[in-house]
N, CA, C and O atoms as a Maestro MAE file, in Angstrom:
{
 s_m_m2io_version
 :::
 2.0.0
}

f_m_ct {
 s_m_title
 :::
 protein
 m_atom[328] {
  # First column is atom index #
  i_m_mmod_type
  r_m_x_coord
  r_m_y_coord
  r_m_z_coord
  i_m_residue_number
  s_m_chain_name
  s_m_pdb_residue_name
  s_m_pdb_atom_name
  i_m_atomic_number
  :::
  1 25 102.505 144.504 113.215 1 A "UNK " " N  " 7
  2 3 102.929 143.521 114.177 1 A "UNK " " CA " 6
  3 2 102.095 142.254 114.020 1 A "UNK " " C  " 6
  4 15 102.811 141.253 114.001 1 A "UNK " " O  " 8
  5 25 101.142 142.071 113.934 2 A "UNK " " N  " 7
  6 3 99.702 141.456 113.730 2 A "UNK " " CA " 6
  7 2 100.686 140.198 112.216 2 A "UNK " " C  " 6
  8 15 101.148 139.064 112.344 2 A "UNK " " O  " 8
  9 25 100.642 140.960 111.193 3 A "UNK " " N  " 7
  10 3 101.039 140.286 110.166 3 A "UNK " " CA " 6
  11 2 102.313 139.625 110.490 3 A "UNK " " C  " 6
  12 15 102.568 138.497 110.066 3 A "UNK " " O  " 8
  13 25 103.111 140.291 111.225 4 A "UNK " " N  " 7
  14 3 104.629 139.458 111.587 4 A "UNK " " CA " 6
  15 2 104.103 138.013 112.641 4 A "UNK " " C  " 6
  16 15 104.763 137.043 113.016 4 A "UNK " " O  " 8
  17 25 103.045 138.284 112.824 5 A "UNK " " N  " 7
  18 3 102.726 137.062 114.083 5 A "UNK " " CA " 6
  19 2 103.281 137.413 115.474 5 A "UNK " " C  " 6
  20 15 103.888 136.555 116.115 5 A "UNK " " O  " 8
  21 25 103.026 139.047 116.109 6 A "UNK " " N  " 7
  22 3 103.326 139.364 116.974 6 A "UNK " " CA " 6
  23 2 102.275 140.273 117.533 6 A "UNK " " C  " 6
  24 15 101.618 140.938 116.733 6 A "UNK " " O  " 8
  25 25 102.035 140.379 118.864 7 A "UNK " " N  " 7
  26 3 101.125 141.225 119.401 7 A "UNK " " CA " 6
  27 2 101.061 142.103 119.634 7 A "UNK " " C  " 6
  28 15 101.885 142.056 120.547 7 A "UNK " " O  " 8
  29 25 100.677 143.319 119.624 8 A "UNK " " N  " 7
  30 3 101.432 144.631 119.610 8 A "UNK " " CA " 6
  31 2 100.811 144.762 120.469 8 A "UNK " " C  " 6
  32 15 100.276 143.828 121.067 8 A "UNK " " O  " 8
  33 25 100.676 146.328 120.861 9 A "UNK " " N  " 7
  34 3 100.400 147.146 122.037 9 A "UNK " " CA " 6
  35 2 99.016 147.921 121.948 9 A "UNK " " C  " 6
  36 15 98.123 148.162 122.759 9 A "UNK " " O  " 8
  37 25 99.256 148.235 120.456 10 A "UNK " " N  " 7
  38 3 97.848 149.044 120.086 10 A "UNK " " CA " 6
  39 2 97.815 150.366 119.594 10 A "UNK " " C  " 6
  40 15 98.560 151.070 120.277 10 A "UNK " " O  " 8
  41 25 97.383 150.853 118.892 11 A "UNK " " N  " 7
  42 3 96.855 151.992 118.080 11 A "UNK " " CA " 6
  43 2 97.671 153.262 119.090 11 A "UNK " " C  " 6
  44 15 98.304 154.148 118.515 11 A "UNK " " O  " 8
  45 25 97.608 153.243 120.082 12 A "UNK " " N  " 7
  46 3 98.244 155.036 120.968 12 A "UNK " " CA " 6
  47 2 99.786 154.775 121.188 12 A "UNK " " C  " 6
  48 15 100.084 153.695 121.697 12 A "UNK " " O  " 8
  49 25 100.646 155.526 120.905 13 A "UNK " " N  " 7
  50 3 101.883 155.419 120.728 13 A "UNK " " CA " 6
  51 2 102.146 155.113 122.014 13 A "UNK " " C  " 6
  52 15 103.015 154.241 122.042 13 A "UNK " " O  " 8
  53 25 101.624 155.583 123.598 14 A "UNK " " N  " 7
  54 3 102.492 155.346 124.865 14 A "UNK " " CA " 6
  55 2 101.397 154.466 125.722 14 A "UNK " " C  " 6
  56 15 101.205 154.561 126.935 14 A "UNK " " O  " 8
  57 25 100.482 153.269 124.470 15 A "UNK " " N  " 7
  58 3 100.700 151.941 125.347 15 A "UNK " " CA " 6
  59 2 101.800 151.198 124.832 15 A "UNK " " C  " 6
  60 15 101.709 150.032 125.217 15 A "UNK " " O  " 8
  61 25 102.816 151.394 124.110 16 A "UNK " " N  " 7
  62 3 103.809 150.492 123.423 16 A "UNK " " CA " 6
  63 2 104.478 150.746 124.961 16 A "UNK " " C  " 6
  64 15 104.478 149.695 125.602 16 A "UNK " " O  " 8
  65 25 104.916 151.635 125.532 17 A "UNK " " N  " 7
  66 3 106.046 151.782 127.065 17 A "UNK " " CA " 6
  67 2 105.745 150.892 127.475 17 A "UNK " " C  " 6
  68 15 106.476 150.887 128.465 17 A "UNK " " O  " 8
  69 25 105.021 149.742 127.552 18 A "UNK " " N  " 7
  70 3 105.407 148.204 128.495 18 A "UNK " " CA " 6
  71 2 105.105 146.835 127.477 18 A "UNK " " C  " 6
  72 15 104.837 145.693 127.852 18 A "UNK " " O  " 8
  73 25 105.248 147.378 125.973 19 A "UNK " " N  " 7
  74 3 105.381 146.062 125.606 19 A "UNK " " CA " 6
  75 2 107.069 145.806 125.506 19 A "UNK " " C  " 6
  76 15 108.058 146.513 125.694 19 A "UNK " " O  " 8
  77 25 106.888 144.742 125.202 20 A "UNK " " N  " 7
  78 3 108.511 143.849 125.420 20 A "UNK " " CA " 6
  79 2 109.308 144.202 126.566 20 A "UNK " " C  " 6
  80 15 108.876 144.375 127.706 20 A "UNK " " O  " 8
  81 25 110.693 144.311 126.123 21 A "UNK " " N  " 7
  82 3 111.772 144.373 126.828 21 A "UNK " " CA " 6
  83 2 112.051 146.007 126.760 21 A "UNK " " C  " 6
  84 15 111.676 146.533 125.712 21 A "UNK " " O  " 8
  85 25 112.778 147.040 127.933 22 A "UNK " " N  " 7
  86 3 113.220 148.207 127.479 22 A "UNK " " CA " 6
  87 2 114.565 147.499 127.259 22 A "UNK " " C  " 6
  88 15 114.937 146.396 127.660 22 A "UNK " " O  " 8
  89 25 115.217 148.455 126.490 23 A "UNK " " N  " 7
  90 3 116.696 147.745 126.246 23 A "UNK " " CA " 6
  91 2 117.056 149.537 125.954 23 A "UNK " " C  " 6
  92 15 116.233 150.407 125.670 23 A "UNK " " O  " 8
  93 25 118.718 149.706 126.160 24 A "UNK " " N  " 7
  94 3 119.440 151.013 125.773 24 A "UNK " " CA " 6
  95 2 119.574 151.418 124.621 24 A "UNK " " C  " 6
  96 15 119.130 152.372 123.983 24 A "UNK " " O  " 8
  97 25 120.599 150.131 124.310 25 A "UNK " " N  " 7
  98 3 120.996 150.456 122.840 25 A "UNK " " CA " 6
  99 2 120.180 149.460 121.537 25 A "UNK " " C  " 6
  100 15 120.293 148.271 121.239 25 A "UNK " " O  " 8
  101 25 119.294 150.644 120.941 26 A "UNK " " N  " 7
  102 3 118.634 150.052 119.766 26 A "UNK " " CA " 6
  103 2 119.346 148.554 118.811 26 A "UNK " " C  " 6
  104 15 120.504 148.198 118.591 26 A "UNK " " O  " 8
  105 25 118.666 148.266 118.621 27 A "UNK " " N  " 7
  106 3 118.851 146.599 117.619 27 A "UNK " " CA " 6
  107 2 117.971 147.110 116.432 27 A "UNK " " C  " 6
  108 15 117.451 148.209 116.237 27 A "UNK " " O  " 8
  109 25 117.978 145.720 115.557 28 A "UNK " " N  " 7
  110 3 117.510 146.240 114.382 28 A "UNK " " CA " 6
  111 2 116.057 145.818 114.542 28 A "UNK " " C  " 6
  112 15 115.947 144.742 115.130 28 A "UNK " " O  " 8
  113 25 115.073 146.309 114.223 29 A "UNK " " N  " 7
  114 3 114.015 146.164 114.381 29 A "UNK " " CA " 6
  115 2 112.475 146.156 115.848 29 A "UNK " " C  " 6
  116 15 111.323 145.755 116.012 29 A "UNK " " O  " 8
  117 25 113.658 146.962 116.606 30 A "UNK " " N  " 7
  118 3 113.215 147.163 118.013 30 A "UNK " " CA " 6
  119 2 112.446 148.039 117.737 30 A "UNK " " C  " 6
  120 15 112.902 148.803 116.886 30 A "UNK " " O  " 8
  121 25 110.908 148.405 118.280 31 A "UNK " " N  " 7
  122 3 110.036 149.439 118.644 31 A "UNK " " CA " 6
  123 2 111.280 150.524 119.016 31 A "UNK " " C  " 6
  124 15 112.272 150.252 119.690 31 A "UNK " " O  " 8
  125 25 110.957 151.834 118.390 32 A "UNK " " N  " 7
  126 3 111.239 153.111 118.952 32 A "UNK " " CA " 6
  127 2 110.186 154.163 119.473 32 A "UNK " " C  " 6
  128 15 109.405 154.467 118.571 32 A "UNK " " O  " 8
  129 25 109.945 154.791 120.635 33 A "UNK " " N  " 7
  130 3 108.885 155.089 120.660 33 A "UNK " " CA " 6
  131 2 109.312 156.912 121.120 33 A "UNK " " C  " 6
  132 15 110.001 157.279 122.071 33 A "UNK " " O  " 8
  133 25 108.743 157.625 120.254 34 A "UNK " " N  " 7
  134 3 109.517 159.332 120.566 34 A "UNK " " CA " 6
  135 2 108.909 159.845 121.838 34 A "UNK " " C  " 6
  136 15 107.940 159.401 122.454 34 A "UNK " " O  " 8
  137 25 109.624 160.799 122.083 35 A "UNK " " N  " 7
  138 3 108.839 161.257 123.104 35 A "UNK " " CA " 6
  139 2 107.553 162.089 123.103 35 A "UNK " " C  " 6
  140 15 106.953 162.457 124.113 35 A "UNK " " O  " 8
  141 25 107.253 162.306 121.988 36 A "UNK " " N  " 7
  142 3 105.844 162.975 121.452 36 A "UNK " " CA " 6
  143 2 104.747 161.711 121.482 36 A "UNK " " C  " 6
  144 15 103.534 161.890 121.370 36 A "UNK " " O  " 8
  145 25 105.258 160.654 121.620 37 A "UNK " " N  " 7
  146 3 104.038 159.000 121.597 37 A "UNK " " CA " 6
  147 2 104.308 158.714 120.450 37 A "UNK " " C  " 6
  148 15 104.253 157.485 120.471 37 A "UNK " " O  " 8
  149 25 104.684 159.150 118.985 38 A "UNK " " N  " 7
  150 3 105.234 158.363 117.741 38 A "UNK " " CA " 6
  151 2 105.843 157.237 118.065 38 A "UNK " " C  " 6
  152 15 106.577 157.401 119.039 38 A "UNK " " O  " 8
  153 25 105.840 155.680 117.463 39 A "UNK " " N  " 7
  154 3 106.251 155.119 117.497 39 A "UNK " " CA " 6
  155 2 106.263 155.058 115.981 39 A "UNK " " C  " 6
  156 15 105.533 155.510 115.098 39 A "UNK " " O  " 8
  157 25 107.914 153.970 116.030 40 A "UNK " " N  " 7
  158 3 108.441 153.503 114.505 40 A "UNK " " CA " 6
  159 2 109.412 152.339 115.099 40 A "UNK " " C  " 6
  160 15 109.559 152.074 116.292 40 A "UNK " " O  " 8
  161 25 109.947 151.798 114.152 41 A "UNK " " N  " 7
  162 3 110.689 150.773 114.476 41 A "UNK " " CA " 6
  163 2 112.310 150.881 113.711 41 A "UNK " " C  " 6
  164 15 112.419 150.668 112.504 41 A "UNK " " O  " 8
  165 25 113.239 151.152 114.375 42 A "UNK " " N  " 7
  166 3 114.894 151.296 114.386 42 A "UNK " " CA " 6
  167 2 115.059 150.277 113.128 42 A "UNK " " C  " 6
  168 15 114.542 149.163 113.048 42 A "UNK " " O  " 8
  169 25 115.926 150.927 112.129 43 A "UNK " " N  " 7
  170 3 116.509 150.093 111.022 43 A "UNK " " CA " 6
  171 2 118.459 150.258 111.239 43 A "UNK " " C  " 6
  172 15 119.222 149.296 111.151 43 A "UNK " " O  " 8
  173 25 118.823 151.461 111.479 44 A "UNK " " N  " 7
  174 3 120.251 151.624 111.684 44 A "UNK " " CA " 6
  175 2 120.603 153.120 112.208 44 A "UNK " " C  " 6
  176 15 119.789 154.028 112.380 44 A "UNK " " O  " 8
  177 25 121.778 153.158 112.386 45 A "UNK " " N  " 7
  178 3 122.215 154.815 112.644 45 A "UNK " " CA " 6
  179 2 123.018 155.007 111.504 45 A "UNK " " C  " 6
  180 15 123.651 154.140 110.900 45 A "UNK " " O  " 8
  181 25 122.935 156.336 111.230 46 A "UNK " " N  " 7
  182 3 123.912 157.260 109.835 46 A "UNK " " CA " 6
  183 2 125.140 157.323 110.351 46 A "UNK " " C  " 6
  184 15 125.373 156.938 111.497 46 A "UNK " " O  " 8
  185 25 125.896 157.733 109.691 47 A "UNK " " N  " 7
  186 3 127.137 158.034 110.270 47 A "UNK " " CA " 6
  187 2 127.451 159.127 110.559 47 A "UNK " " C  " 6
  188 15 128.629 159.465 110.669 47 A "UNK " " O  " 8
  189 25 126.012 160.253 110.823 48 A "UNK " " N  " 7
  190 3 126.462 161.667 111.361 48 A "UNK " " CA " 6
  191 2 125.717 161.087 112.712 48 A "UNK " " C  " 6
  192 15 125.797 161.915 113.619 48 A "UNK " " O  " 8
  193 25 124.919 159.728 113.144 49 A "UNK " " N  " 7
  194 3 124.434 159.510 114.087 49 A "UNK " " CA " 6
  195 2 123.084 159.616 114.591 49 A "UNK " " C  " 6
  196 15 122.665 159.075 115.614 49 A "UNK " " O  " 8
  197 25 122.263 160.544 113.589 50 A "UNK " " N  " 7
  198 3 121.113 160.374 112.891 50 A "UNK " " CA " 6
  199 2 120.516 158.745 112.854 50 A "UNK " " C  " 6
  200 15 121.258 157.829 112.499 50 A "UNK " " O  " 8
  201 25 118.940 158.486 113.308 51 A "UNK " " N  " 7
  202 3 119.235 157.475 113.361 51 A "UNK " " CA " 6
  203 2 118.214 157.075 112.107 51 A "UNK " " C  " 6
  204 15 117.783 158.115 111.608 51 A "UNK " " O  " 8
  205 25 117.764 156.046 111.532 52 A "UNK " " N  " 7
  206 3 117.081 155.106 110.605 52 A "UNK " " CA " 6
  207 2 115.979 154.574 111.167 52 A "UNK " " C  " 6
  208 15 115.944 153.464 111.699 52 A "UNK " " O  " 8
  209 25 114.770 155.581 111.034 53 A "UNK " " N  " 7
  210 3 113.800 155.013 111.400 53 A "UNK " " CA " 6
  211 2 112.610 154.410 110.539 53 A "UNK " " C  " 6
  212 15 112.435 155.045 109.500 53 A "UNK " " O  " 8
  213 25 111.929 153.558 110.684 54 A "UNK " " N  " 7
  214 3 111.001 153.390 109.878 54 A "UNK " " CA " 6
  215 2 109.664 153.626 110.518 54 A "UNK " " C  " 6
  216 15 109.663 153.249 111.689 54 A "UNK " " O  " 8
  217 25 108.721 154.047 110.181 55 A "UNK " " N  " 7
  218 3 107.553 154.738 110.283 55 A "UNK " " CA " 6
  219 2 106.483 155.404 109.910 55 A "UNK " " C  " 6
  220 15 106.982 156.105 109.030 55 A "UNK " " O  " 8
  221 25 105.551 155.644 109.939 56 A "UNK " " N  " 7
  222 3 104.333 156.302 109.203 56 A "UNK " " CA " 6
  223 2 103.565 156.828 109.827 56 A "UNK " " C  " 6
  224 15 103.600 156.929 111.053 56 A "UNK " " O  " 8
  225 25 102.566 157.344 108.950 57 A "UNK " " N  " 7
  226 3 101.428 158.103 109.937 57 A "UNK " " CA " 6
  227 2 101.994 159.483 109.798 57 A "UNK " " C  " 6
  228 15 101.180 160.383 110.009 57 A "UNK " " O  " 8
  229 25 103.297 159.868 109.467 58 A "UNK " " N  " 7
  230 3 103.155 161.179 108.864 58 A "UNK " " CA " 6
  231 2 103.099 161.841 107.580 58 A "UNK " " C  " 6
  232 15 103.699 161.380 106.609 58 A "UNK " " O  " 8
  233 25 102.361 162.972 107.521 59 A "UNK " " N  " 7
  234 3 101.959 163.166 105.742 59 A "UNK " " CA " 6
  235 2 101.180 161.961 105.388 59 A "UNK " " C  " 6
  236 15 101.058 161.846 104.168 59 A "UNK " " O  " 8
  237 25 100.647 161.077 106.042 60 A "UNK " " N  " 7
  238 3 99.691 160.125 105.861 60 A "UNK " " CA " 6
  239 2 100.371 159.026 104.387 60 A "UNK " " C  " 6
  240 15 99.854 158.551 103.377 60 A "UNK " " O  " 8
  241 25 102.109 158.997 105.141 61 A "UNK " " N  " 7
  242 3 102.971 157.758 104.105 61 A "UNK " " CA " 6
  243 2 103.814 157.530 105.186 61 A "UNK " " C  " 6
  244 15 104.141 158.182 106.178 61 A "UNK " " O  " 8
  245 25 104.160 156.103 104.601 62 A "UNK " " N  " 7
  246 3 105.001 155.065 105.652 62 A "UNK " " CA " 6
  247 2 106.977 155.609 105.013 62 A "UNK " " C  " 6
  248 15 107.406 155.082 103.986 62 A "UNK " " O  " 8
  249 25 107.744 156.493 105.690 63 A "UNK " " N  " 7
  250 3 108.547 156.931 105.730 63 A "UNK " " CA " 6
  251 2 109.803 156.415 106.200 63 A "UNK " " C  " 6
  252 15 109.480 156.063 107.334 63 A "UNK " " O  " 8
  253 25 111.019 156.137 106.080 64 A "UNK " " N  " 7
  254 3 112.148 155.984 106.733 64 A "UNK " " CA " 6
  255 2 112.964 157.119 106.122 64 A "UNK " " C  " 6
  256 15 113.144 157.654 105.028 64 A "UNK " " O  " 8
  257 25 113.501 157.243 107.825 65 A "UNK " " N  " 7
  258 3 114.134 159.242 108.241 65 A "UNK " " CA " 6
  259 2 115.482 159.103 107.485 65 A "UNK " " C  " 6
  260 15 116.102 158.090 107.159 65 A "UNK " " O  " 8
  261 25 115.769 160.491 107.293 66 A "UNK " " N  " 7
  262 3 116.747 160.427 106.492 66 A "UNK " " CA " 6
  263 2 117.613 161.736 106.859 66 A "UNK " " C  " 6
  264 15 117.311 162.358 107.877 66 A "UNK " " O  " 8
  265 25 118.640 162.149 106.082 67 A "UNK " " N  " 7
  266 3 119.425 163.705 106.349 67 A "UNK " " CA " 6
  267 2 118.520 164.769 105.907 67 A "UNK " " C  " 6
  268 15 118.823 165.881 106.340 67 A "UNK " " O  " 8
  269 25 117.361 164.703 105.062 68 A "UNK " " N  " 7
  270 3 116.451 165.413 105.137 68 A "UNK " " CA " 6
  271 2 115.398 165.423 105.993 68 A "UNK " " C  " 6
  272 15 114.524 166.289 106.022 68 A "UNK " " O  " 8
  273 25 115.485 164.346 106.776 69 A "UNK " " N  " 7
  274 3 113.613 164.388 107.429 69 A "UNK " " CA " 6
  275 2 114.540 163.418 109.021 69 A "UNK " " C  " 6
  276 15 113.993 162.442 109.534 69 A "UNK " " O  " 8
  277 25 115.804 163.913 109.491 70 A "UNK " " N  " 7
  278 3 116.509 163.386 110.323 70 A "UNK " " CA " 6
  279 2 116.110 162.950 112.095 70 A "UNK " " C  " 6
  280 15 116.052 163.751 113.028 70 A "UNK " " O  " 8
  281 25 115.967 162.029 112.132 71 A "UNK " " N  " 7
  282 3 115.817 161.908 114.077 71 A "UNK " " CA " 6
  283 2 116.678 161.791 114.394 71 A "UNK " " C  " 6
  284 15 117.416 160.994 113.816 71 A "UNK " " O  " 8
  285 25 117.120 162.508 115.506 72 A "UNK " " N  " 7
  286 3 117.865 162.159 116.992 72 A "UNK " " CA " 6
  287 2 117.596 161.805 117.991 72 A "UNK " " C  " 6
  288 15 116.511 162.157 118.454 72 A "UNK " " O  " 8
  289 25 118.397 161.029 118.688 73 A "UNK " " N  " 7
  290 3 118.618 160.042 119.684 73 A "UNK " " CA " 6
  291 2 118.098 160.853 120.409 73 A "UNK " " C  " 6
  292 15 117.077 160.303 120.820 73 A "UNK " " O  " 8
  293 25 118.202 162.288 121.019 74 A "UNK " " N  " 7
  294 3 117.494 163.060 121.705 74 A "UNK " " CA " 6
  295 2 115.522 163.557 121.494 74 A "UNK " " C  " 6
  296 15 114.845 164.380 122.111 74 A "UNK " " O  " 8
  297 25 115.302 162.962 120.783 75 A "UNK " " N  " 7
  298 3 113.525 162.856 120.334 75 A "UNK " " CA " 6
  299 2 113.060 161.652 120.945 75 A "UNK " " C  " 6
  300 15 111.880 161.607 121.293 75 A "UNK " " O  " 8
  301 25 114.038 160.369 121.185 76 A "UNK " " N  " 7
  302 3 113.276 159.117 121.939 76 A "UNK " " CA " 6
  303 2 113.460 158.925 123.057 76 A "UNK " " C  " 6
  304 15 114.460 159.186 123.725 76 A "UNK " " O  " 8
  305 25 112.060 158.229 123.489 77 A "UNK " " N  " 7
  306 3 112.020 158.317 124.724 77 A "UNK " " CA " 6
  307 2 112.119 156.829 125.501 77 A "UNK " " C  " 6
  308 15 112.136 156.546 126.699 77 A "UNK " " O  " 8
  309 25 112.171 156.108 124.437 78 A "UNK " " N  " 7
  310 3 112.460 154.370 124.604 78 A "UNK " " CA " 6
  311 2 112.804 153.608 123.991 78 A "UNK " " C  " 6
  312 15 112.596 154.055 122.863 78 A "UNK " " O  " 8
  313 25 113.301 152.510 123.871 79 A "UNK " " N  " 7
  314 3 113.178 151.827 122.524 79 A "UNK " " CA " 6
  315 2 113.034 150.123 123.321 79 A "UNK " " C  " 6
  316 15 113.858 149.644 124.101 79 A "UNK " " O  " 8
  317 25 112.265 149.727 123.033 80 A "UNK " " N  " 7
  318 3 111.592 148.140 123.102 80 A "UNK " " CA " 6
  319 2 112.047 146.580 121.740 80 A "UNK " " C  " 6
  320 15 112.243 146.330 120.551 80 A "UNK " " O  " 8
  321 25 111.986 146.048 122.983 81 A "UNK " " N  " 7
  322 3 112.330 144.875 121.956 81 A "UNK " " CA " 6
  323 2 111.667 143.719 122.631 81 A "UNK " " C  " 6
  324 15 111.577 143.586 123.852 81 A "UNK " " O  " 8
  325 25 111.031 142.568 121.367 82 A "UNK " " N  " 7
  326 3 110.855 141.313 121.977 82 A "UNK " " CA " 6
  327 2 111.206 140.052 121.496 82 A "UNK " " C  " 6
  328 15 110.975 139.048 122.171 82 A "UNK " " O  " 8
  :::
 }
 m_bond[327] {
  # First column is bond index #
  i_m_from
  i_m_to
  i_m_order
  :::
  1 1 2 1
  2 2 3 1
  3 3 4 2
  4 3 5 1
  5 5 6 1
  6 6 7 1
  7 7 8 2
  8 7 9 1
  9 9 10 1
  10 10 11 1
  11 11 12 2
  12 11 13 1
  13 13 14 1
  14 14 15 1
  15 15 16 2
  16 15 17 1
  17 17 18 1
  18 18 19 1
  19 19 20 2
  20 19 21 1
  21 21 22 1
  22 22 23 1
  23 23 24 2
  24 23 25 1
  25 25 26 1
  26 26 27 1
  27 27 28 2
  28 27 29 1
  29 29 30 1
  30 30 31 1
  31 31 32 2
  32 31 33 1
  33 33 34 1
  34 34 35 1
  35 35 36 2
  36 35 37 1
  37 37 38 1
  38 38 39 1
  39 39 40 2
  40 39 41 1
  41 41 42 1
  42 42 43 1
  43 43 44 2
  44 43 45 1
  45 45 46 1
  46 46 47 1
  47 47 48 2
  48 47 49 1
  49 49 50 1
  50 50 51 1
  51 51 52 2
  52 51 53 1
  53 53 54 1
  54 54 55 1
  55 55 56 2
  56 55 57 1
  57 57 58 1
  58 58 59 1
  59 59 60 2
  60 59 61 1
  61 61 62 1
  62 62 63 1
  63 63 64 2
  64 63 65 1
  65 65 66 1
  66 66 67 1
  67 67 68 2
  68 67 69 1
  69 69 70 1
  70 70 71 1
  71 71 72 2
  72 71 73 1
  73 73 74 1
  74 74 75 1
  75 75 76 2
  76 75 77 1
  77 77 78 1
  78 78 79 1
  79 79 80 2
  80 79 81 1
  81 81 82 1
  82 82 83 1
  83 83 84 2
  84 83 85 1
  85 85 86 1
  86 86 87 1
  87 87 88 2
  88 87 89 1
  89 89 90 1
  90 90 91 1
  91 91 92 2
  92 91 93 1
  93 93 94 1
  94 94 95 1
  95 95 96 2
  96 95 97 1
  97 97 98 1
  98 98 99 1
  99 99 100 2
  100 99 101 1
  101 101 102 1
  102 102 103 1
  103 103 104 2
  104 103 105 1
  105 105 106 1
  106 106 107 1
  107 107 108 2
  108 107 109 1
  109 109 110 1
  110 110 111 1
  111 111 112 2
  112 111 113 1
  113 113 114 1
  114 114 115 1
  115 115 116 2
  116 115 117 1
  117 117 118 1
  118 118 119 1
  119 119 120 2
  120 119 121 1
  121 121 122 1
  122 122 123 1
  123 123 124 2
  124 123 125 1
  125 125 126 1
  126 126 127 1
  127 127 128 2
  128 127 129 1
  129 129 130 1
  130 130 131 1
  131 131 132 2
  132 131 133 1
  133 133 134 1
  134 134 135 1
  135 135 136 2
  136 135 137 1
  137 137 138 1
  138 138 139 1
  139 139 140 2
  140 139 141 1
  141 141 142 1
  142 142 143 1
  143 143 144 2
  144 143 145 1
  145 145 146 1
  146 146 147 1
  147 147 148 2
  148 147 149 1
  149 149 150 1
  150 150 151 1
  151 151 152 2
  152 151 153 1
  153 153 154 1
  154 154 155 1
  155 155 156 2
  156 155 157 1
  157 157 158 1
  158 158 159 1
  159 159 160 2
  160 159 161 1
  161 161 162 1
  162 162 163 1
  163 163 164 2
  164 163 165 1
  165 165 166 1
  166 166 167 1
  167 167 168 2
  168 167 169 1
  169 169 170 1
  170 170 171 1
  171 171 172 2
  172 171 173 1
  173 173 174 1
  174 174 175 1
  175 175 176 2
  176 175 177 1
  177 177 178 1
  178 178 179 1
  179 179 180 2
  180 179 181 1
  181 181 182 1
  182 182 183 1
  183 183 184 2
  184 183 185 1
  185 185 186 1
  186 186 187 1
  187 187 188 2
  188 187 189 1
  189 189 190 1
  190 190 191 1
  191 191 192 2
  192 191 193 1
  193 193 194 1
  194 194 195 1
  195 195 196 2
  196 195 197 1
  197 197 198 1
  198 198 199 1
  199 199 200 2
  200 199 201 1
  201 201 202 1
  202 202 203 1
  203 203 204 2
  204 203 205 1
  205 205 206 1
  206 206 207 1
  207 207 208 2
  208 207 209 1
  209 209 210 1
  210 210 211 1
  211 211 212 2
  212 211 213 1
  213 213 214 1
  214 214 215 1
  215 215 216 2
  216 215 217 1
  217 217 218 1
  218 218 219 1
  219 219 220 2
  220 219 221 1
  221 221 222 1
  222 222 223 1
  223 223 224 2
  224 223 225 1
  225 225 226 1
  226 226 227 1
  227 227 228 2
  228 227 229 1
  229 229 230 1
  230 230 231 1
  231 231 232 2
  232 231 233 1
  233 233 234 1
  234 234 235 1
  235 235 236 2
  236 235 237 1
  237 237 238 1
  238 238 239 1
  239 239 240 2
  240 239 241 1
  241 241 242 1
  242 242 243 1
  243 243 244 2
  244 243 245 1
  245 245 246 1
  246 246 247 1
  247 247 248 2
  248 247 249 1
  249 249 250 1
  250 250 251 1
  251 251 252 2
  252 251 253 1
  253 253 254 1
  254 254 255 1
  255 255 256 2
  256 255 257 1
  257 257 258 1
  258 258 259 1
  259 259 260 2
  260 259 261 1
  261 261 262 1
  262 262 263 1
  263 263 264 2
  264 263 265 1
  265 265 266 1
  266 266 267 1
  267 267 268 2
  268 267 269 1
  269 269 270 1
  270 270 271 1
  271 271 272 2
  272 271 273 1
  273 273 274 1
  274 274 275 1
  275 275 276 2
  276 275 277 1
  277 277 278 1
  278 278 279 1
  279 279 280 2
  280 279 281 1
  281 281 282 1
  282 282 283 1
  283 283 284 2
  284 283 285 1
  285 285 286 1
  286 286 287 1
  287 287 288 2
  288 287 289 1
  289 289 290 1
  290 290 291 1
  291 291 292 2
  292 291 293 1
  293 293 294 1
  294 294 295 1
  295 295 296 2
  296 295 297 1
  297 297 298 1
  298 298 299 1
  299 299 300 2
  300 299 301 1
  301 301 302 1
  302 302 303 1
  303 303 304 2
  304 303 305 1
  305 305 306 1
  306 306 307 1
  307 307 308 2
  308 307 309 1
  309 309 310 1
  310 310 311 1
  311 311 312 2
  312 311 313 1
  313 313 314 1
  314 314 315 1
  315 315 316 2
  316 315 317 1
  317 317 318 1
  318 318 319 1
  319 319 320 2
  320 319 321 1
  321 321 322 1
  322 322 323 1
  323 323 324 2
  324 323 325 1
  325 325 326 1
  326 326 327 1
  327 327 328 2
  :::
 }
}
């Protein structure tokens, strides 16, 4: 966030719950934040509805989810935008 010229929230996934805006339906590049405190940031949904996340910090590599490594809309617990 820092490098985009934006301020983030900080290092623990559930101080991101009051940065920006909550909004419903994900946009492209909105904070997603799971309900475990993972945060990543929304790229698109699949067309099984699966969604496109981008993210890291797991397996200690920066990842976007896929039909193998899949999130659902039912794992988040917010999604933010500013």
């Amino acid at each position: 966030m820092e490098q985009a010229g934006e301020e983030g929230a900080g290092p623990v996934g559930s101080s991101w719950n009051s940065w920006g805006e909550q909004i419903i339906q994900p946009v492209y590049g909105a904070v997603v934040i799971f309900k475990t405190g993972h945060v990543g940031f929304y790229l698109d949904t699949y067309s099984d509805g699966t969604l496109k996340i981008l993210h890291g910090n797991w397996s200690n590599k920066i990842t976007v989810s896929n039909k193998f490594d899949p999130v659902n809309a039912n794992q988040i617990s917010t999604y933010r935008f500013h």
